[in-house]
C-alpha positions as CSV (number, residue, x, y, z in Angstrom):
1,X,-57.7,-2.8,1.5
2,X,-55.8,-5.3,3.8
3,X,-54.3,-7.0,0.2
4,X,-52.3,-3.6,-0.8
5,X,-51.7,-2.5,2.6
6,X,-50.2,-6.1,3.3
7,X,-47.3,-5.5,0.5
8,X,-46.7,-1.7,1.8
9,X,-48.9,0.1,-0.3
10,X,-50.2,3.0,1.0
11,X,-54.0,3.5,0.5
12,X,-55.4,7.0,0.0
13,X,-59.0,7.5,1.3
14,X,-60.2,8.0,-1.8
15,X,-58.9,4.2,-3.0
16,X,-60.1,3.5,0.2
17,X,-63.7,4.2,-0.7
18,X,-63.9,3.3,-4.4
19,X,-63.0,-0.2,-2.9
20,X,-65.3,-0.2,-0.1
21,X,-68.1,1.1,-2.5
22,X,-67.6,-1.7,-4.8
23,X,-70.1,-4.4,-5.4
24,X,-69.1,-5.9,-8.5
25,X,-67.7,-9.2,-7.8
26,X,-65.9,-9.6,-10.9
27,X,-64.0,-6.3,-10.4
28,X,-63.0,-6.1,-7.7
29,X,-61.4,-9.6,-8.2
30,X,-59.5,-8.1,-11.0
31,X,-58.6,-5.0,-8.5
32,X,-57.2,-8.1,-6.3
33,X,-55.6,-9.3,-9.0
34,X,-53.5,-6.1,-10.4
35,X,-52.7,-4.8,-6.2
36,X,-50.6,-8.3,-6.8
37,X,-48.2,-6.4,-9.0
38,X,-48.5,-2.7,-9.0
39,X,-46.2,-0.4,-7.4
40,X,-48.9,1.8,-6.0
41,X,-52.5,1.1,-5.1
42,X,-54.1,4.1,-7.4
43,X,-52.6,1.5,-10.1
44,X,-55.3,-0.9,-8.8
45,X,-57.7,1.0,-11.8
46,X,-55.6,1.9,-14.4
């Protein structure tokens, strides 16, 4: 969370928790990867 927050996303609870309740390495490196460039964080999953 601190990643989109840090760039002035906002982050909804329920973004909140599908990151939290991650624990798929992989993905959620890719989740890091597109909050580098997204506009908003719900864009995170598309």
């Amino acid at each position: 969370m601190r990643f989109p927050e840090a760039r002035g996303l906002e982050v909804s609870a329920e973004v909140r928790e599908r990151i939290r309740g991650c624990t798929d390495l992989d993905l959620l490196e890719r989740w890091i990867g597109r909050a580098a460039v997204v506009e908003s964080a719900g864009q995170v999953f598309d």
